[in-house]
N, C-alpha and C positions, 0 to 999 in steps of 0.2 A: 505377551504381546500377540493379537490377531494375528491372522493372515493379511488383512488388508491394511495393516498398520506396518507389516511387514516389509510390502510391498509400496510403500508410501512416499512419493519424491518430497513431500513436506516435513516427511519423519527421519530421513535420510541425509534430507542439505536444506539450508538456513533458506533458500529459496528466492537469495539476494543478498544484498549488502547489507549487515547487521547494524542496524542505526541505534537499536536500545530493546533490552528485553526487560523480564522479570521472570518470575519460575514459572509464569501461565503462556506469557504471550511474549511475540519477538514483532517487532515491526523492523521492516527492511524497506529497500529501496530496489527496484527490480532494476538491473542493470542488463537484461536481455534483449530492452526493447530500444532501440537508436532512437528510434523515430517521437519518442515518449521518456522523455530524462526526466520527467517527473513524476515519477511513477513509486507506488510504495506500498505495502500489503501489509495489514494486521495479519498475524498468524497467532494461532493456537499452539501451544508447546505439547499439548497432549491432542492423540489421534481421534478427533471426533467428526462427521462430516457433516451435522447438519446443527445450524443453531439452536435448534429447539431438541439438542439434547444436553446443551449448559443447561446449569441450575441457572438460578433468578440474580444472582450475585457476578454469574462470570458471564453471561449476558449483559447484565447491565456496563460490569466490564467492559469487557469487549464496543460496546458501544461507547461508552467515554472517548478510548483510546482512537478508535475510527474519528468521532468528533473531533478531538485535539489533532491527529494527524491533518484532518481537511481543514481546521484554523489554521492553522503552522502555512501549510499551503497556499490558503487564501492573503493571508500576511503579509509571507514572504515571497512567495512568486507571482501574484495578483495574476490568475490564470481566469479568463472569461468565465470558466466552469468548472468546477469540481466533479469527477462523477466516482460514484461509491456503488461497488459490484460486490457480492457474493455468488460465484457459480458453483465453480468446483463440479464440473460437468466431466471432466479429463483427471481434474484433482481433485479426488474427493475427501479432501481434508479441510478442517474451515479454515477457512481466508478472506479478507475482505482486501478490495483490491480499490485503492484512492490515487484516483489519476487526475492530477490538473490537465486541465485544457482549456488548449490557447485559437483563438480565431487560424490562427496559420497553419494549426498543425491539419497531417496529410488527409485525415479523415474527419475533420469536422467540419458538421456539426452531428453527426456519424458516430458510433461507436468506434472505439482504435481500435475491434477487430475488423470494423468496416471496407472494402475496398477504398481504397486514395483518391482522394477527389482531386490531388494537388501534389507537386512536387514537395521537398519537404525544403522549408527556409534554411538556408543551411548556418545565416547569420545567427537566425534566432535562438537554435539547437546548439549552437558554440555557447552563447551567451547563459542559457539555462544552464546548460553542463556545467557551466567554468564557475555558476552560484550554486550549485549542489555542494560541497564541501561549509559552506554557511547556514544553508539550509538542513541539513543533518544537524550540524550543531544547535541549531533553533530545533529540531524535535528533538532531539537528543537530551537538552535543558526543559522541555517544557513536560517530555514524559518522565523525568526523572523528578522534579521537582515535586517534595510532601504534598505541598498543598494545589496542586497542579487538579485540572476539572477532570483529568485523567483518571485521578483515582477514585 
């Protein structure tokens, strides 16, 4: 193992709440951010930082999984917007980061690292949290499934 793989908070801890893996990739549900309950990151199980050092196979992977993660979301939490990030500016381990968003939340139409335009609805952020337990099972079943556009 490198030193920067070493040193890697993605190689370290699951980097959320583990909703479904396989021996390449874990998708989670980032439970760090209050403001954002819908929040969920493709990970890479092995320490790589930038996409274009997957082969053509775990690329194209990788991209299913992002896909299927932002259906599951559009589905089931009908969020005005999906938005799909890869930085890894802090983390340099690849990660694709799929966060719904909703008209109310604090910073849109903003990135959610954006300053807050808005208090945060506190009904709305109940309401999403209390269907996360459904919503996992919904990716959970549709990344598991053989014939899933996942794979």
């Amino acid at each position: 193992m490198n030193a920067a793989a070493r040193a890697c908070h993605l190689c370290d801890d699951d980097g959320g709440f583990v909703v479904w893996h396989d021996d390449a990739w874990r998708v989670v549900r980032v439970v760090d951010d209050p403001s954002h309950p819908v929040f969920y990151r493709v990970i890479s199980r092995r320490h790589v930082a930038e996409f274009s050092e997957l082969a053509l196979a775990e690329r194209e992977r990788c991209m299913a999984l992002v896909a299927a993660v932002e259906r599951v979301l559009r589905e089931r939490a009908r969020p005005l917007k999906v938005n799909l990030a890869s930085l890894g500016n802090l983390v340099p381990h690849l990660h694709w980061h799929v966060v719904a968003r909703f008209a109310d939340d604090r910073q849109f139409p903003h990135p959610i690292w954006a300053p807050p335009q808005r208090e945060a609805d506190a009904a709305a952020l109940a309401a999403r949290r209390a269907a996360l337990p459904a919503l996992d099972a919904a990716l959970r079943a549709t990344l598991a499934a053989p014939a899933s556009a996942a794979h």
